[in-house]
mmCIF file as gemmi writes it, N, C-alpha and C atoms, coordinates in Angstrom:
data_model
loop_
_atom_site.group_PDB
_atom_site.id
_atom_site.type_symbol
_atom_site.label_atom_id
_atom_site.label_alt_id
_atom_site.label_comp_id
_atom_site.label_asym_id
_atom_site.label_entity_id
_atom_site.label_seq_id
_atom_site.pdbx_PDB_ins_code
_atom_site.Cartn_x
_atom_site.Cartn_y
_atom_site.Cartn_z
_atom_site.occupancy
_atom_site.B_iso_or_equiv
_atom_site.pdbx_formal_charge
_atom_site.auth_seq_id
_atom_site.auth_asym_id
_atom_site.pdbx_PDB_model_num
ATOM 1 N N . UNK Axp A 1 ? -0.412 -7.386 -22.134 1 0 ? 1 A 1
ATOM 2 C CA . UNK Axp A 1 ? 0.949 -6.941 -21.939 1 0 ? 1 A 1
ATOM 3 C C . UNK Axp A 1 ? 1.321 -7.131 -20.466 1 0 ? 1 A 1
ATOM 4 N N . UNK Axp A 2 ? 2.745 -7.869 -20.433 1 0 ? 2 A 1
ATOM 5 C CA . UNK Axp A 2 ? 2.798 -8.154 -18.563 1 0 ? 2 A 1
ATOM 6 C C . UNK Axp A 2 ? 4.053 -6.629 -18.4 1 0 ? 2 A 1
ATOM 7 N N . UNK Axp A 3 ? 3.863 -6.361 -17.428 1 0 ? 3 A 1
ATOM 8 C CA . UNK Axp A 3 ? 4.682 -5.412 -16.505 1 0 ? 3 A 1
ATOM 9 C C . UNK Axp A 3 ? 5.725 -5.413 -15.825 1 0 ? 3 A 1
ATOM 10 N N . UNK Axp A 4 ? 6.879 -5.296 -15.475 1 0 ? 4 A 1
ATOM 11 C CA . UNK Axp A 4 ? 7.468 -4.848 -14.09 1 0 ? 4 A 1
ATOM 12 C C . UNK Axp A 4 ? 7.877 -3.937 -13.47 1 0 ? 4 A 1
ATOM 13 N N . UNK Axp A 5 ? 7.874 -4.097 -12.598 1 0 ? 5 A 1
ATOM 14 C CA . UNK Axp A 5 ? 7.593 -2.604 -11.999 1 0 ? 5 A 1
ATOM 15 C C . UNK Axp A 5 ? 8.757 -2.588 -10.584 1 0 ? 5 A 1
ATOM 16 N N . UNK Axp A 6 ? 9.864 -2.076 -10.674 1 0 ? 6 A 1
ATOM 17 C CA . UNK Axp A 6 ? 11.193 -2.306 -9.925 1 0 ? 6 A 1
ATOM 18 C C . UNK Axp A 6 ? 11.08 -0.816 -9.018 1 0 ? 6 A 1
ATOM 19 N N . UNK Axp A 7 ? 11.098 -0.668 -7.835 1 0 ? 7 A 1
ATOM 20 C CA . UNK Axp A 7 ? 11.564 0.49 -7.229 1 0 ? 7 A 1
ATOM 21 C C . UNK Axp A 7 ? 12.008 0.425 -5.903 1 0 ? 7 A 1
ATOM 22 N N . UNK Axp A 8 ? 12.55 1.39 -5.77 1 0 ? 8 A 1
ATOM 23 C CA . UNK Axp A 8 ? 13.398 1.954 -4.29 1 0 ? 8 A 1
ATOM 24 C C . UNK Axp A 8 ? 13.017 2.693 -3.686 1 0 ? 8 A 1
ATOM 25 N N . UNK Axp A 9 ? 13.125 2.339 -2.36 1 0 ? 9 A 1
ATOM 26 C CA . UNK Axp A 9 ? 12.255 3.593 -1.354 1 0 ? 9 A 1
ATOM 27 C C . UNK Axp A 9 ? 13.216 4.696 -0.927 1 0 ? 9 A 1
ATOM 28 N N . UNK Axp A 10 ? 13.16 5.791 -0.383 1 0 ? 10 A 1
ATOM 29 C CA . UNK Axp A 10 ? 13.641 6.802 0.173 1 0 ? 10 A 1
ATOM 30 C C . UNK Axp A 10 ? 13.857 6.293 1.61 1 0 ? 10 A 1
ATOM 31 N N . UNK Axp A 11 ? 14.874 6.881 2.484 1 0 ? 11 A 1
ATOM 32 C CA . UNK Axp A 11 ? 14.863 6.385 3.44 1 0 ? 11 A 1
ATOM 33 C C . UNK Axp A 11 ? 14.182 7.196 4.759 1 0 ? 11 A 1
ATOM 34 N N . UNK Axp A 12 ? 12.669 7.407 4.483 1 0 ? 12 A 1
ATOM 35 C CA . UNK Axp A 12 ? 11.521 8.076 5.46 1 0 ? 12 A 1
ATOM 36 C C . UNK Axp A 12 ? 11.281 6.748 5.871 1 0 ? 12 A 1
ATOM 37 N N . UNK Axp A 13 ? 11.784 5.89 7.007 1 0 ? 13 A 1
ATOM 38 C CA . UNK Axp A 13 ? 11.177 4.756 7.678 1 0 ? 13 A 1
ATOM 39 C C . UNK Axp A 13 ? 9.893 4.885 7.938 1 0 ? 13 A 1
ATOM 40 N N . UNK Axp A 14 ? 9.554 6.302 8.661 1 0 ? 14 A 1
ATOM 41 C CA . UNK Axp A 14 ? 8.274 6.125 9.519 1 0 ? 14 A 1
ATOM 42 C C . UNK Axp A 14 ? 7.099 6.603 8.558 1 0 ? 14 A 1
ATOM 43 N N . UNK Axp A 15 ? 7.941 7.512 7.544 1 0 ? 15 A 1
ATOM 44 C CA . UNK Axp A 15 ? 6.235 7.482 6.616 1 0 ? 15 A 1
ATOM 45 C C . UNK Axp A 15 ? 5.918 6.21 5.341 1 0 ? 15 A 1
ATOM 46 N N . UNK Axp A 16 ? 7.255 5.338 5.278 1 0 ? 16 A 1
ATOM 47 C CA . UNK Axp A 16 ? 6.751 4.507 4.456 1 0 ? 16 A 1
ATOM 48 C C . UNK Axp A 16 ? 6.339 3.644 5.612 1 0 ? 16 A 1
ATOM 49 N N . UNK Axp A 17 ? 6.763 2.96 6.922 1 0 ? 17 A 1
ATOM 50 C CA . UNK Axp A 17 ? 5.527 2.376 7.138 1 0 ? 17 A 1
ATOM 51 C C . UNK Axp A 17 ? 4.656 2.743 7.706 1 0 ? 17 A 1
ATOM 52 N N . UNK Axp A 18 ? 3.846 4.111 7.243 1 0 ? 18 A 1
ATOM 53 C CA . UNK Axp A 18 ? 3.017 4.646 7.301 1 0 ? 18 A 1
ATOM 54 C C . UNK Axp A 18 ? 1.831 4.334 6.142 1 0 ? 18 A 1
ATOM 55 N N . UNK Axp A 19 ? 2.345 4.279 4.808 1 0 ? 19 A 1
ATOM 56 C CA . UNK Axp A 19 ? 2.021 4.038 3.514 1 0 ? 19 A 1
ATOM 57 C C . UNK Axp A 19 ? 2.248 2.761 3.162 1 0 ? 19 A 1
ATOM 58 N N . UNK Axp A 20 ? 2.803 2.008 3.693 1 0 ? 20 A 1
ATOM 59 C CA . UNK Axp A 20 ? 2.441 0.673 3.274 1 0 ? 20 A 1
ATOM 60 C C . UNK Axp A 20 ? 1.661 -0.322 3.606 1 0 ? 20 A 1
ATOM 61 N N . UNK Axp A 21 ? 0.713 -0.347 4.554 1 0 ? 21 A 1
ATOM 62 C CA . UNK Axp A 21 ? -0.521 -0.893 4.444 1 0 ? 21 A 1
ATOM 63 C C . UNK Axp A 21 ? -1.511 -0.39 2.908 1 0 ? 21 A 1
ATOM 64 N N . UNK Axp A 22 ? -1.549 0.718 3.323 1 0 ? 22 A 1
ATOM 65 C CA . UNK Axp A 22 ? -1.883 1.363 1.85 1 0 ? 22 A 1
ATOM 66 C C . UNK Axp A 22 ? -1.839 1.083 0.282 1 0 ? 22 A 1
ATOM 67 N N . UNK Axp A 23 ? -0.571 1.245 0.09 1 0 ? 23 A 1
ATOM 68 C CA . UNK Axp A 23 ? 0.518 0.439 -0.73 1 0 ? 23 A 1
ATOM 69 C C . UNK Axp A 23 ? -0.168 -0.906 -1.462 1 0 ? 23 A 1
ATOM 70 N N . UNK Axp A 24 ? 0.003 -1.149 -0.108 1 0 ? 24 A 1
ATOM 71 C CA . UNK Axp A 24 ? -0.013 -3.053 -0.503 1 0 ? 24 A 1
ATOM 72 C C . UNK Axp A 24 ? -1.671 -3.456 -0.832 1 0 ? 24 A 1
ATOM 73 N N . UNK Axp A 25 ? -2.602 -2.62 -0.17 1 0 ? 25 A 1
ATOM 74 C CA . UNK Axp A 25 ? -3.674 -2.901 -0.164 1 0 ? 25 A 1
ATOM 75 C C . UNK Axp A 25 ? -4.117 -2.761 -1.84 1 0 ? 25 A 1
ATOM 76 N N . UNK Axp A 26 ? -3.657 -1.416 -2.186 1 0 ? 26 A 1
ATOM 77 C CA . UNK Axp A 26 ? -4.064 -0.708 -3.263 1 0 ? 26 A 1
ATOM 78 C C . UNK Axp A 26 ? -3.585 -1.765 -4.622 1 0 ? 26 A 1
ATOM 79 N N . UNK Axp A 27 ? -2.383 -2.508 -4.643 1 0 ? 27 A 1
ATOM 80 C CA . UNK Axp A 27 ? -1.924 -3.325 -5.846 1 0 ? 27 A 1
ATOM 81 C C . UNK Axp A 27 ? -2.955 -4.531 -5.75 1 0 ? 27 A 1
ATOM 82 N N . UNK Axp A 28 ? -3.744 -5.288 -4.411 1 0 ? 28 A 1
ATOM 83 C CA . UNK Axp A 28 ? -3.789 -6.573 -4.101 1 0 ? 28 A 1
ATOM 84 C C . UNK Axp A 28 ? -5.317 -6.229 -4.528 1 0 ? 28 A 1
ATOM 85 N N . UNK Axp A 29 ? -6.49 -5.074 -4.413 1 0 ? 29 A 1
ATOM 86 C CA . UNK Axp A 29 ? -7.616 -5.353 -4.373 1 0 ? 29 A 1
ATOM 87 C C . UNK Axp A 29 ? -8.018 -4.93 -5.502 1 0 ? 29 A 1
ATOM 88 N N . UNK Axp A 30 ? -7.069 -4.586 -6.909 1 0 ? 30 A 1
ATOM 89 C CA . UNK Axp A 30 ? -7.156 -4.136 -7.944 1 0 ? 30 A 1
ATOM 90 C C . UNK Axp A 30 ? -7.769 -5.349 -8.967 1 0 ? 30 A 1
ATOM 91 N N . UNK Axp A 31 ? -7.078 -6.59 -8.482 1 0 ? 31 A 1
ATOM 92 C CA . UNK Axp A 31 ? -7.516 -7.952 -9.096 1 0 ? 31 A 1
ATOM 93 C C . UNK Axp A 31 ? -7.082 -8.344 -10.205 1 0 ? 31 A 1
ATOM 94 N N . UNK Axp A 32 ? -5.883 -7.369 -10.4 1 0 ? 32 A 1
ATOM 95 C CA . UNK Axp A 32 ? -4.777 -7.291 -11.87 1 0 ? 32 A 1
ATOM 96 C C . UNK Axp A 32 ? -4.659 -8.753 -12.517 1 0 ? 32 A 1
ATOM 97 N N . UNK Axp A 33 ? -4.694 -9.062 -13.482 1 0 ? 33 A 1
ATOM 98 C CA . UNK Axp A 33 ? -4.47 -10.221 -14.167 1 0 ? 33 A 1
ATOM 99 C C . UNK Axp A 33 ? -2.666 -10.875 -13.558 1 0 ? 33 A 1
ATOM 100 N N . UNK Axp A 34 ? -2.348 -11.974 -13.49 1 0 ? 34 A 1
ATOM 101 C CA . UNK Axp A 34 ? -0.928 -12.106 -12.832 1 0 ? 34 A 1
ATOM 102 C C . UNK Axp A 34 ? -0.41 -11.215 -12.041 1 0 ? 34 A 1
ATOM 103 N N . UNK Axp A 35 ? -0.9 -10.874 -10.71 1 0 ? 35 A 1
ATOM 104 C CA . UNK Axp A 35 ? -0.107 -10.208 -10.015 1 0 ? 35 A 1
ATOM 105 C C . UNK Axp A 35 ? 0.414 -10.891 -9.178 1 0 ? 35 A 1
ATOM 106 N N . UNK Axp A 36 ? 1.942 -10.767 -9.002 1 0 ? 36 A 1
ATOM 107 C CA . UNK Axp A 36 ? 2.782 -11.034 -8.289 1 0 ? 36 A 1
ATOM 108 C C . UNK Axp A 36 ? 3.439 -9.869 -7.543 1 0 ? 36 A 1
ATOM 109 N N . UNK Axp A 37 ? 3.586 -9.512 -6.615 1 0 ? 37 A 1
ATOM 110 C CA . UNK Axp A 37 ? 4.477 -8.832 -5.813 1 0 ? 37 A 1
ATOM 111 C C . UNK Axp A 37 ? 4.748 -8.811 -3.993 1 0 ? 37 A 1
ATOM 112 N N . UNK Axp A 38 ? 5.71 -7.405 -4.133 1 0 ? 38 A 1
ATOM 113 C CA . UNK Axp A 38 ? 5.978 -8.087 -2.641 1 0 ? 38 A 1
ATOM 114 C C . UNK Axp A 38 ? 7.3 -6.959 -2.19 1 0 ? 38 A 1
ATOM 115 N N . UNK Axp A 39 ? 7.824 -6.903 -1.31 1 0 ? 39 A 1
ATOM 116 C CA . UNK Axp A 39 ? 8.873 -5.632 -1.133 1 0 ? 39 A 1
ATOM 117 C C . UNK Axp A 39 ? 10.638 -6.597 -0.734 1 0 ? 39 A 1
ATOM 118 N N . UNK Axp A 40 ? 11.165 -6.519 -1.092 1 0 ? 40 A 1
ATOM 119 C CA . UNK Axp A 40 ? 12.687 -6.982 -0.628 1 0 ? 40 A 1
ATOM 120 C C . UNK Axp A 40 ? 12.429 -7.093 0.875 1 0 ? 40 A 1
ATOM 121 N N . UNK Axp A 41 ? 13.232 -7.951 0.946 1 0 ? 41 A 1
ATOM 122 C CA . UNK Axp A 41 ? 13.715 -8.312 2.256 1 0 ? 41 A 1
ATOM 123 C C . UNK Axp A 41 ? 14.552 -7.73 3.686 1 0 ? 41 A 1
ATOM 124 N N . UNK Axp A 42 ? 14.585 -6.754 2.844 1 0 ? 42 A 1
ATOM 125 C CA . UNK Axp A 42 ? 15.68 -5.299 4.159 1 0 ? 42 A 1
ATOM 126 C C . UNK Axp A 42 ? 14.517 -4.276 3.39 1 0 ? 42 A 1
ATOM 127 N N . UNK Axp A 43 ? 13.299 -4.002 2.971 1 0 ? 43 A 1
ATOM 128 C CA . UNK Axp A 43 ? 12.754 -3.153 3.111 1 0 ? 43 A 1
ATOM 129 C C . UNK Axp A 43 ? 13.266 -2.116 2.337 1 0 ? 43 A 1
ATOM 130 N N . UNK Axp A 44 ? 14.002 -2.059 1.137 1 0 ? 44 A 1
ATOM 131 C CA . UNK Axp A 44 ? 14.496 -1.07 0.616 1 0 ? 44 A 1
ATOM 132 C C . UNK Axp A 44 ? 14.273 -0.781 -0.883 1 0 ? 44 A 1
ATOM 133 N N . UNK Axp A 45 ? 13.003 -1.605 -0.973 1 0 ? 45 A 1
ATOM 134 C CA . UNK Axp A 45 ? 11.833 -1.587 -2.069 1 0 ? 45 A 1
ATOM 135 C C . UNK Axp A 45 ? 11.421 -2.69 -2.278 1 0 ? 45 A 1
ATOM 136 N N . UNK Axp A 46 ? 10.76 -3.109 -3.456 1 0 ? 46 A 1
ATOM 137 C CA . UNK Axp A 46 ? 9.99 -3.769 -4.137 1 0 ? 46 A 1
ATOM 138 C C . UNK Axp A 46 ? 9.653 -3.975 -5.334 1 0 ? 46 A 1
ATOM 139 N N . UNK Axp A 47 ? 9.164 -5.417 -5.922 1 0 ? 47 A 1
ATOM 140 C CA . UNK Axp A 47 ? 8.781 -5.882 -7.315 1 0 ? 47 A 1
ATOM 141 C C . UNK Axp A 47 ? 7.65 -6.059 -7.347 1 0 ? 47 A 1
ATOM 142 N N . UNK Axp A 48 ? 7.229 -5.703 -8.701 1 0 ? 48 A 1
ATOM 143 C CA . UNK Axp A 48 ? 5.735 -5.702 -8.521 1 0 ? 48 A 1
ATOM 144 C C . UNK Axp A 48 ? 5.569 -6.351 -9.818 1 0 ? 48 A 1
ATOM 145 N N . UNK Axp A 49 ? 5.031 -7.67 -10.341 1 0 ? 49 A 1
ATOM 146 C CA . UNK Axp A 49 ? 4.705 -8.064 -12.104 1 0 ? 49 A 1
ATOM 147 C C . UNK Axp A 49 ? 3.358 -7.944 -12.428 1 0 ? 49 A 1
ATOM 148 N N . UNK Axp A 50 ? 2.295 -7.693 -13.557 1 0 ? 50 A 1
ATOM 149 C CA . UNK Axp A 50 ? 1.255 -7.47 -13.428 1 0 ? 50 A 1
ATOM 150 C C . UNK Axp A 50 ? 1.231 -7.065 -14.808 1 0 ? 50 A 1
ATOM 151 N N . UNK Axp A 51 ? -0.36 -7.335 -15.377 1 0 ? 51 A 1
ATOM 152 C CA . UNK Axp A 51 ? -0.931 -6.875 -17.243 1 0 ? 51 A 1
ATOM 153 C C . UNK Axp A 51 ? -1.844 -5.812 -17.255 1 0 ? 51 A 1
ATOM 154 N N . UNK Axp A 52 ? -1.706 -5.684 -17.742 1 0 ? 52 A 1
ATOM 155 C CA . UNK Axp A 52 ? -2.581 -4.316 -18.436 1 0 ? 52 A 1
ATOM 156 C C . UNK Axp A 52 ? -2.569 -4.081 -19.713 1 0 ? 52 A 1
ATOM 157 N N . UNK Axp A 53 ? -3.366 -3.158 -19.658 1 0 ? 53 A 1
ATOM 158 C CA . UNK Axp A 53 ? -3.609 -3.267 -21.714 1 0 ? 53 A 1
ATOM 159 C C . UNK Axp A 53 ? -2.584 -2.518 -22.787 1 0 ? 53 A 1
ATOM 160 N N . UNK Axp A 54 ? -2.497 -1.708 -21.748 1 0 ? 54 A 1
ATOM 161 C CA . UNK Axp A 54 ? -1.013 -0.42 -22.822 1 0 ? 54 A 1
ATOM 162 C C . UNK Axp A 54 ? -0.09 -0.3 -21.486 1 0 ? 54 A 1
ATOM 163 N N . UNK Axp A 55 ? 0.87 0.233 -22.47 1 0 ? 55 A 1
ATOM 164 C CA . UNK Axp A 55 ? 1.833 0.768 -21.345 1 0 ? 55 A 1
ATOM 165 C C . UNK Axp A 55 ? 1.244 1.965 -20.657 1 0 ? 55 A 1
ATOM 166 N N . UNK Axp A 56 ? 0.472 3.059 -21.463 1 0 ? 56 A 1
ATOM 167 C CA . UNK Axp A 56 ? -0.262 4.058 -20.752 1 0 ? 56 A 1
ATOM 168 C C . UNK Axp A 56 ? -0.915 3.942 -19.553 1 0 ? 56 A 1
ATOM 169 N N . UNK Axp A 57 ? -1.622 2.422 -19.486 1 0 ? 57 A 1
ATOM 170 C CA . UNK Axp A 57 ? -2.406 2.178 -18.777 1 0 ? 57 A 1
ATOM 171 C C . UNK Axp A 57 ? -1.584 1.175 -17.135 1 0 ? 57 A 1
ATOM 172 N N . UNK Axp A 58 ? -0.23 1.168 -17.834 1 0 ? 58 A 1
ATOM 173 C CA . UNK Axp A 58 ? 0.438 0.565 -16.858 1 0 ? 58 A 1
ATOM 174 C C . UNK Axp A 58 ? 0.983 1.809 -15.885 1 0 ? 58 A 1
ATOM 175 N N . UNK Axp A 59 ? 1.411 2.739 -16.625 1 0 ? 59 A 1
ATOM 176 C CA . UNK Axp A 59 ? 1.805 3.804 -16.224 1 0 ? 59 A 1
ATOM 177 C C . UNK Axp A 59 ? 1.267 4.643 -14.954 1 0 ? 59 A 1
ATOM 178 N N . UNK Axp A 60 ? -0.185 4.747 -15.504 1 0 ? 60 A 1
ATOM 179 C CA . UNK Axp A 60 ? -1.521 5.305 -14.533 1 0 ? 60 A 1
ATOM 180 C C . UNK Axp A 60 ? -1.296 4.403 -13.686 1 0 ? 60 A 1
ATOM 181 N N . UNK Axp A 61 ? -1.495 3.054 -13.443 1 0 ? 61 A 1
ATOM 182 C CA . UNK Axp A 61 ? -1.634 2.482 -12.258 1 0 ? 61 A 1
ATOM 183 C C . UNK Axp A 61 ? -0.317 2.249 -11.379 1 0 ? 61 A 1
ATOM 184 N N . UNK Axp A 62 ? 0.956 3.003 -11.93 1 0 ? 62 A 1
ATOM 185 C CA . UNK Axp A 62 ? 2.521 3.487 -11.354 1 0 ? 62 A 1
ATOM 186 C C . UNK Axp A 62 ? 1.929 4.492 -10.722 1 0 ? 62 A 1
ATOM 187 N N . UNK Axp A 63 ? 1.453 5.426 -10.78 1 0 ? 63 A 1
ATOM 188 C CA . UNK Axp A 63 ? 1.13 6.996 -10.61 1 0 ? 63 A 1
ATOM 189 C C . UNK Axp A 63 ? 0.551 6.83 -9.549 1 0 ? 63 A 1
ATOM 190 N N . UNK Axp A 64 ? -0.568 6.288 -9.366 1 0 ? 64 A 1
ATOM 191 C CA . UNK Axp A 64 ? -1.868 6.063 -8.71 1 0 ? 64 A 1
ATOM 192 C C . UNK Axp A 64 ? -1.459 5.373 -7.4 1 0 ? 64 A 1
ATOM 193 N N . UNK Axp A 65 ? 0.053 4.801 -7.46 1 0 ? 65 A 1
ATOM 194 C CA . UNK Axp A 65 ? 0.19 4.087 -5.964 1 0 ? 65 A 1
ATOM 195 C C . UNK Axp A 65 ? 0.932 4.637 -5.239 1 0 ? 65 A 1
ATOM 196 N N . UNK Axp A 66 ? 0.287 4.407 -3.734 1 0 ? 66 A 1
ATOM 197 C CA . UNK Axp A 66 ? 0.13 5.919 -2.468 1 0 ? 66 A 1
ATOM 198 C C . UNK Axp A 66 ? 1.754 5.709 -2.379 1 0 ? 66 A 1
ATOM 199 N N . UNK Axp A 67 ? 3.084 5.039 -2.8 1 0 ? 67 A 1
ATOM 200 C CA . UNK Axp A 67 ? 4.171 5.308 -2.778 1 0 ? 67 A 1
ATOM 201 C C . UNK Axp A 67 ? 4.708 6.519 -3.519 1 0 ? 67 A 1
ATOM 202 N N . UNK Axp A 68 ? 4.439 6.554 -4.36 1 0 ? 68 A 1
ATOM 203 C CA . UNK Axp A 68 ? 4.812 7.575 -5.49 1 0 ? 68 A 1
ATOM 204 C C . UNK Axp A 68 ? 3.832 8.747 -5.163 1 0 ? 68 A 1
ATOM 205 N N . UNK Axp A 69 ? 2.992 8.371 -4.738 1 0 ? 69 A 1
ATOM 206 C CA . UNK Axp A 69 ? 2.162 9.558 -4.529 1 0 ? 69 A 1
ATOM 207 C C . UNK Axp A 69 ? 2.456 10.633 -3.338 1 0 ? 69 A 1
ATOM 208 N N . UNK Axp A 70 ? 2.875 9.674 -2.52 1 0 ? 70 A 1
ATOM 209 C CA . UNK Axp A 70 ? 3.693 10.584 -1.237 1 0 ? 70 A 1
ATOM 210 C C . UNK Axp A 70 ? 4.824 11.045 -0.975 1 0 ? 70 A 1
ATOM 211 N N . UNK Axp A 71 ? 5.484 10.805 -2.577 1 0 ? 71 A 1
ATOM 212 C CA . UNK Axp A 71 ? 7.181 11.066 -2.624 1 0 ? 71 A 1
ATOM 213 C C . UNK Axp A 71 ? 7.741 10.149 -1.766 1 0 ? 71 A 1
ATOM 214 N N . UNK Axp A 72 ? 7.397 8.643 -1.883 1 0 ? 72 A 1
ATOM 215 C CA . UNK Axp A 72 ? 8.373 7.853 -1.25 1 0 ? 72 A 1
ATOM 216 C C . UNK Axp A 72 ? 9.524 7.17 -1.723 1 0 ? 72 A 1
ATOM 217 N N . UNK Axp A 73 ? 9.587 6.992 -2.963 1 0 ? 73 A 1
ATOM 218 C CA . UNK Axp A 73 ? 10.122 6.604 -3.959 1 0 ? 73 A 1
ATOM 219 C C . UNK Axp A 73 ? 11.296 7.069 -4.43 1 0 ? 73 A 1
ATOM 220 N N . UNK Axp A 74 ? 12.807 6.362 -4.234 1 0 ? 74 A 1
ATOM 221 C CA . UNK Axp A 74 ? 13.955 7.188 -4.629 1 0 ? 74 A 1
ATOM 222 C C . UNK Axp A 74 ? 14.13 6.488 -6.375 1 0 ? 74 A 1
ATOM 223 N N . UNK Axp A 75 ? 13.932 5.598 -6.774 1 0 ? 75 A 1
ATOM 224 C CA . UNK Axp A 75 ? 14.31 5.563 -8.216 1 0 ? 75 A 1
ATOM 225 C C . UNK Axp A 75 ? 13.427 4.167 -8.537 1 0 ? 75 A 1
ATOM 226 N N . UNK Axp A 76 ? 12.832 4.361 -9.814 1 0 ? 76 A 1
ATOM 227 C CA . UNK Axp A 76 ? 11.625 3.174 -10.058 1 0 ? 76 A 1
ATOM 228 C C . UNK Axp A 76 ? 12.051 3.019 -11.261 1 0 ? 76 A 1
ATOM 229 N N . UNK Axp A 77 ? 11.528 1.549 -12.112 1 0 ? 77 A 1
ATOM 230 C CA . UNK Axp A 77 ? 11.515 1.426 -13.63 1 0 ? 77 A 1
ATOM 231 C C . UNK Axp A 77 ? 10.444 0.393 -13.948 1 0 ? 77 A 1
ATOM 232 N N . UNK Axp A 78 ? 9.756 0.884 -15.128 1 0 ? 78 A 1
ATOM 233 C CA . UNK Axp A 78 ? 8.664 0.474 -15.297 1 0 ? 78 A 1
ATOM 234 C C . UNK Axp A 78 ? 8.811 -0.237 -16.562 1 0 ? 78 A 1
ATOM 235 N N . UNK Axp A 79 ? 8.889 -1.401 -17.303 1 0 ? 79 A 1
ATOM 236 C CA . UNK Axp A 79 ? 9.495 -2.247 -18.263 1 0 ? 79 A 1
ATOM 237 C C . UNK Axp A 79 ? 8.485 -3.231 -18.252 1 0 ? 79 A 1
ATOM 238 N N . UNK Axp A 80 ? 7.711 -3.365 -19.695 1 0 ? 80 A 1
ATOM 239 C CA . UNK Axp A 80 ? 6.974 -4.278 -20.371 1 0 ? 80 A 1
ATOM 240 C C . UNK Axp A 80 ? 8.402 -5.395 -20.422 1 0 ? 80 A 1
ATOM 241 N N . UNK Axp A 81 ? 7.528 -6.535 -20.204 1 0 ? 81 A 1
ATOM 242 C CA . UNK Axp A 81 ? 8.411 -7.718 -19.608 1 0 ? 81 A 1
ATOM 243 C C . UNK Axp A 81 ? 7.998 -9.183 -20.584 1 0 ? 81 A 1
ATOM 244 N N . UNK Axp A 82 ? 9.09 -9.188 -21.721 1 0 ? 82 A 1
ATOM 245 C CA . UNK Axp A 82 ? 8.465 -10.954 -22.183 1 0 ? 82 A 1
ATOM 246 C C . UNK Axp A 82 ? 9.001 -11.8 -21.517 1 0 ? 82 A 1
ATOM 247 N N . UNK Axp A 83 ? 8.152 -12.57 -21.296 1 0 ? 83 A 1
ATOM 248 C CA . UNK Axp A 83 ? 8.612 -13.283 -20.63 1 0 ? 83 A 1
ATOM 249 C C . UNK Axp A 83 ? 8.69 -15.434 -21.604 1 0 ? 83 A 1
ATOM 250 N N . UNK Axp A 84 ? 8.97 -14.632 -22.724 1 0 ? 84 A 1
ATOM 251 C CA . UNK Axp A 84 ? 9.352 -15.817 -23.736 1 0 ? 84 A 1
ATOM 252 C C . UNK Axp A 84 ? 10.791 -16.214 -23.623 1 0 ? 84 A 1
């Protein structure tokens, strides 16, 4: 099942780039099947595409990243993606 994963940051400049080394580290050393991502260009979030086995399991690894985890996050959506 592929993923996307759409969200918006809050506007804490200094603790998201505080958390985004973090962030970025945490999606890239996971070794996700198709991962693609990366943050917009004015910094005012990011796309993230990526598989996993259930949506449950897509979910957990939403949860699990130090954005959301630190309340950085003003509005996200998480959408199984065909890409037929």
């Amino acid at each position: 099942m592929r993923f996307l994963y759409f969200y918006l940051m809050k506007e804490e400049s200094d603790e998201v780039r505080a958390a985004a080394p973090e962030h970025a580290s945490y999606w890239r050393e996971m070794g996700l099947t198709h991962y693609l991502g990366g943050p917009f260009a004015d910094r005012s979030g990011g796309l993230i595409t990526f598989e996993a086995g259930s949506s449950a399991e897509a979910e957990q690894l939403v949860a699990d990243d130090p954005f959301p985890q630190r309340g950085l996050i003003e509005q996200s959506w998480l959408k199984e993606w065909n890409l037929d």
